[in-house]
C-alpha positions as CSV (number, residue, x, y, z in Angstrom):
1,X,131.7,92.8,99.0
2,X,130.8,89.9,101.1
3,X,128.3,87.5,100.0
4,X,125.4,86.7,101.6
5,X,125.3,83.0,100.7
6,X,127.8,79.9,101.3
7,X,129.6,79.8,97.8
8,X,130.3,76.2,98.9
9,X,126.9,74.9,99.0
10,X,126.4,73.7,95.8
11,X,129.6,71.4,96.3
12,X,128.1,70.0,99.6
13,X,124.5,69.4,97.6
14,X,123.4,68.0,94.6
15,X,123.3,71.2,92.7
16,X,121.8,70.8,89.0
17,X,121.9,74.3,88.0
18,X,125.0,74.7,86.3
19,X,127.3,77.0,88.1
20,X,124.8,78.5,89.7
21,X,125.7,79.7,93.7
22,X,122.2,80.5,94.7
23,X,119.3,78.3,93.4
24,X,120.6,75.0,93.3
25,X,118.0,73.2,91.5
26,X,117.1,73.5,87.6
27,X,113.5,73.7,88.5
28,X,113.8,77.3,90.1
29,X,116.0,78.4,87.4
30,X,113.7,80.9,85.9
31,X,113.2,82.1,89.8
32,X,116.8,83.0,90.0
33,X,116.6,86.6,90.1
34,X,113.8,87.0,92.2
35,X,114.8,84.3,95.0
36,X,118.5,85.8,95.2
37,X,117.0,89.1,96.0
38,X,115.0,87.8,98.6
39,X,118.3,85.7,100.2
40,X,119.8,88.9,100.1
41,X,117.3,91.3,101.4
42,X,114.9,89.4,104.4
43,X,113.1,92.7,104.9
44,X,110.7,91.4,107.4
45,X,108.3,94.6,107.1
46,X,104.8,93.6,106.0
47,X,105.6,90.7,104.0
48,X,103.9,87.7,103.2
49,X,103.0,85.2,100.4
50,X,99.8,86.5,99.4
51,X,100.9,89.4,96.6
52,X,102.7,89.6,93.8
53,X,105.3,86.6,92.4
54,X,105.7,84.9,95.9
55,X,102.0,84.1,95.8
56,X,103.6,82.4,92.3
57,X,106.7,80.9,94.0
58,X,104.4,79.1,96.9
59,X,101.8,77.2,94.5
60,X,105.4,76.0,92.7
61,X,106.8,74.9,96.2
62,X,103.4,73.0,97.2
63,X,103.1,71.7,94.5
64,X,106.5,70.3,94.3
65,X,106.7,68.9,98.0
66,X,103.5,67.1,97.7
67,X,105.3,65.4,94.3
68,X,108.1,64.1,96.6
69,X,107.2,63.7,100.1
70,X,106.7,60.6,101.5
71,X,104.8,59.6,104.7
72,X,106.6,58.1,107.8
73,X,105.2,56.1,110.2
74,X,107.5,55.8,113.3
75,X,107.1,57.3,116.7
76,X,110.0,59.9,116.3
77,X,110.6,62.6,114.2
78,X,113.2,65.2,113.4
79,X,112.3,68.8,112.8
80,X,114.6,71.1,111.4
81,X,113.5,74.8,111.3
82,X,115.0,76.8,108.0
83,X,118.1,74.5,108.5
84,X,119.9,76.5,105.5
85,X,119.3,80.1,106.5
86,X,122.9,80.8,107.4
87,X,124.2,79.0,104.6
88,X,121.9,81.1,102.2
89,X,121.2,84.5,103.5
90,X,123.6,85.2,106.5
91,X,127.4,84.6,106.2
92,X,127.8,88.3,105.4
93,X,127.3,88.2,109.6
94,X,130.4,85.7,110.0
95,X,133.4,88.5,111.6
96,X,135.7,85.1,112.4
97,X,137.5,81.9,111.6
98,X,136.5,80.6,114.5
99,X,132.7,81.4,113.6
100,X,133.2,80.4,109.6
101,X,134.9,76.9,111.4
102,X,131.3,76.6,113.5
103,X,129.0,77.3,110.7
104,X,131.3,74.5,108.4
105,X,130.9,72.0,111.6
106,X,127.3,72.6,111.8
107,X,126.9,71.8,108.3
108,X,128.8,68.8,108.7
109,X,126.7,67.2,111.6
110,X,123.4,68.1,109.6
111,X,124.2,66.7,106.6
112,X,126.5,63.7,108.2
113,X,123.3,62.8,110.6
114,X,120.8,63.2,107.7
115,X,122.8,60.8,105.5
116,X,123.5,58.7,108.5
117,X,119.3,57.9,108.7
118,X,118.6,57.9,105.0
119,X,121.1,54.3,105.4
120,X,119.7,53.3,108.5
121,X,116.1,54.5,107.5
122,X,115.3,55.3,111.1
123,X,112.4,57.9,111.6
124,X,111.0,60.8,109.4
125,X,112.8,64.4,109.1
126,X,110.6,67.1,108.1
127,X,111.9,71.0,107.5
128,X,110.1,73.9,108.4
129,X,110.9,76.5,105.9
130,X,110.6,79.4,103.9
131,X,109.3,79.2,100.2
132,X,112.7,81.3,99.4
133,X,115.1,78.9,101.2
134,X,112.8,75.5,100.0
135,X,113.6,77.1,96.6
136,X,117.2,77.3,97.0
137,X,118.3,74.5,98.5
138,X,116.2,72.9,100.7
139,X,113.8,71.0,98.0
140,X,116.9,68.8,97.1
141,X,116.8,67.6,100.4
142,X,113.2,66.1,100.0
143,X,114.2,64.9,96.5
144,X,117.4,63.2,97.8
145,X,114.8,61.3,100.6
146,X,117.0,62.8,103.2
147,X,114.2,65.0,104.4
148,X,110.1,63.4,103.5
149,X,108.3,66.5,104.3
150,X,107.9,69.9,104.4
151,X,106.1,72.2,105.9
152,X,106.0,75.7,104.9
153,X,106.5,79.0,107.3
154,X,105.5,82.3,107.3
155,X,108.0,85.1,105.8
156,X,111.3,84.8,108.0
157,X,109.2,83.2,111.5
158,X,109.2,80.0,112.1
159,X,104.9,79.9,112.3
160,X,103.8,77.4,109.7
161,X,101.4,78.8,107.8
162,X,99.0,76.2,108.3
163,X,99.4,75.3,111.7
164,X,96.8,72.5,111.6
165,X,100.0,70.1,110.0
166,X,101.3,70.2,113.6
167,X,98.5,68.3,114.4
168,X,100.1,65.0,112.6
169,X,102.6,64.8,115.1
170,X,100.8,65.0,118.2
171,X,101.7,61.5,119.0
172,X,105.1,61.5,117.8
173,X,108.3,61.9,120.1
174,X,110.1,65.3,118.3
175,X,113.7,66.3,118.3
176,X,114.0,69.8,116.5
177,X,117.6,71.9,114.8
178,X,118.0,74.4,113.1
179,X,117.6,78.2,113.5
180,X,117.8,81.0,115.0
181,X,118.1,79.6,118.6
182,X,115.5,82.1,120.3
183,X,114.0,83.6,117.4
184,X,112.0,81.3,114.7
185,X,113.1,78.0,116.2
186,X,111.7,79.1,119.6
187,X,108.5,80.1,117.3
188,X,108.2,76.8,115.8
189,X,108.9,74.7,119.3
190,X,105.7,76.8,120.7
191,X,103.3,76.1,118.4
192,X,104.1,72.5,118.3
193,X,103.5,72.6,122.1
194,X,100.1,73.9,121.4
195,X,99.6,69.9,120.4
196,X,102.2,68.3,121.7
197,X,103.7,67.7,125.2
198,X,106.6,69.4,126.2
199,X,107.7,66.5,127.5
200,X,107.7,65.0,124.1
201,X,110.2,67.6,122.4
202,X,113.4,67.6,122.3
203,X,116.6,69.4,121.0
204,X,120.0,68.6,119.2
205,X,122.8,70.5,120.5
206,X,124.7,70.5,117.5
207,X,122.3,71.1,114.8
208,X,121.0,74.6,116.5
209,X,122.8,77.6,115.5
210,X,122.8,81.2,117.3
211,X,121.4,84.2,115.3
212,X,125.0,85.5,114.1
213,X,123.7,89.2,113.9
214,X,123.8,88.8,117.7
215,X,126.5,86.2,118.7
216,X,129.8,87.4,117.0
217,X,131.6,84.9,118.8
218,X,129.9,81.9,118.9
219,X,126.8,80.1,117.1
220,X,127.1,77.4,119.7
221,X,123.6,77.7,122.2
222,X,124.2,77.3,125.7
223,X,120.7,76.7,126.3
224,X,117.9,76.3,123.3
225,X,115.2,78.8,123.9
226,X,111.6,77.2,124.9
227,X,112.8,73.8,125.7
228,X,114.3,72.4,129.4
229,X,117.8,72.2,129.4
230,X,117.0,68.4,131.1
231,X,116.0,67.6,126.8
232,X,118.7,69.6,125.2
233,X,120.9,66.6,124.5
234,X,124.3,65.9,122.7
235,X,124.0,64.5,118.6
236,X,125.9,61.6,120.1
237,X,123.0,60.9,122.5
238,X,120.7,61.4,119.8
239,X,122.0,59.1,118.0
240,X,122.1,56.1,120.8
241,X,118.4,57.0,121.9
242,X,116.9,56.7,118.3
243,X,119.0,53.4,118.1
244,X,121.4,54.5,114.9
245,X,124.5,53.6,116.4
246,X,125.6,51.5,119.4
247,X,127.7,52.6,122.2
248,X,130.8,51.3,122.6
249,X,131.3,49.8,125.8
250,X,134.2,50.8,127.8
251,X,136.5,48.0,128.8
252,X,138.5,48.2,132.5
């Protein structure tokens, strides 16, 4: 049977856990059980954080994202929306090589550009995710520094669940990855426009993936869902307009 989850995760993150595949993190490692049945199973229907042991798992999340994030006070910002979610709950969808070589190379540029502004220490990163993903894997991220906050969504969309926290960044010049393309990225891009101009959001070609459940062939986007295709730029471009590498000049 295929497994929902990247095996290979743990070796690309600091995983503390022991040999564990799912929850990376010693922290969640009485939350084992209950977290790898919600990777598992992302039954949508009428769920929320408001009953039973995911009321539980939240306070533990908040509580350990206000330990470790930190403030940033530059004009850009990167927003990743549930950047792990294929890693962790969806490459039972992957039918290819070709596909498995995509997921692999977006991991790559998320983790290469992450590392690339933790040296540099450019501008602030902050996740939107799920309590079962932050959980997982994504809380190392914040521990590391490569991420300084979180901000947590609703079950499987991409609505914060306090959408006041948008407000923060109503100055701020935003590039956003991360997932699905369309579905809860698109969510997450329209409420931030409820405070932000569009003109102030853009997207990272590379670190946006494709729901796999309805792109067999490819994750890459042609287009990202509620942002112009004028601001859907290259990571390279990204790279040279928040100043973390220089262009090499060509020479006739």
């Amino acid at each position: 049977m295929k497994k929902c989850y990247d095996t290979n995760l743990r070796f690309r993150l600091p995983a503390n856990n022991g040999g564990n595949d799912i929850v990376l993190n010693g922290f969640f490692k009485d939350w084992n059980s209950h977290i790898a049945s919600n990777l598992s199973d992302r039954d949508c229907e009428d769920m929320d954080y408001e009953r039973g042991k995911d009321r539980e798992l939240l306070e533990l999340c908040k509580e350990h994202a206000m330990k470790h994030q930190k403030t940033s006070s530059g004009e850009e910002v990167i927003m990743l929306t549930h950047p792990f979610y294929m890693h962790l709950s969806h490459m039972d969808y992957i039918k290819s090589k070709e596909v498995k070589r995509e997921c692999e190379t977006y991991l790559d540029n998320l983790l290469g550009f992450l590392n690339l502004n933790q040296t540099k220490n450019k501008i602030g990163v902050v996740a939107l995710e799920t309590i079962h993903h932050y959980a997982a894997a994504t809380r190392l991220l914040l521990e590391m520094g490569l991420i300084n906050r979180v901000i947590f969504t609703e079950y499987d969309l991409g609505h914060p669940l306090n959408k006041n926290e948008l407000r923060d960044f109503k100055k701020k010049e935003i590039f956003f990855g991360g997932g699905y393309n369309g579905r809860c990225l698109k969510q997450s891009i329209t409420d931030l426009k409820d405070y932000v101009n569009p003109q102030q959001i853009w997207a990272i070609k590379e670190l946006v993936l494709n729901a796999p459940d309805e792109n067999d062939h490819t994750l890459r986007p042609s287009e990202v869902i509620g942002i112009d295709i004028s601001r859907v730029i290259s990571l390279e471009d990204t790279l040279f307009k928040l100043d973390m590498v220089q262009k090499v000049q060509q020479v006739a």
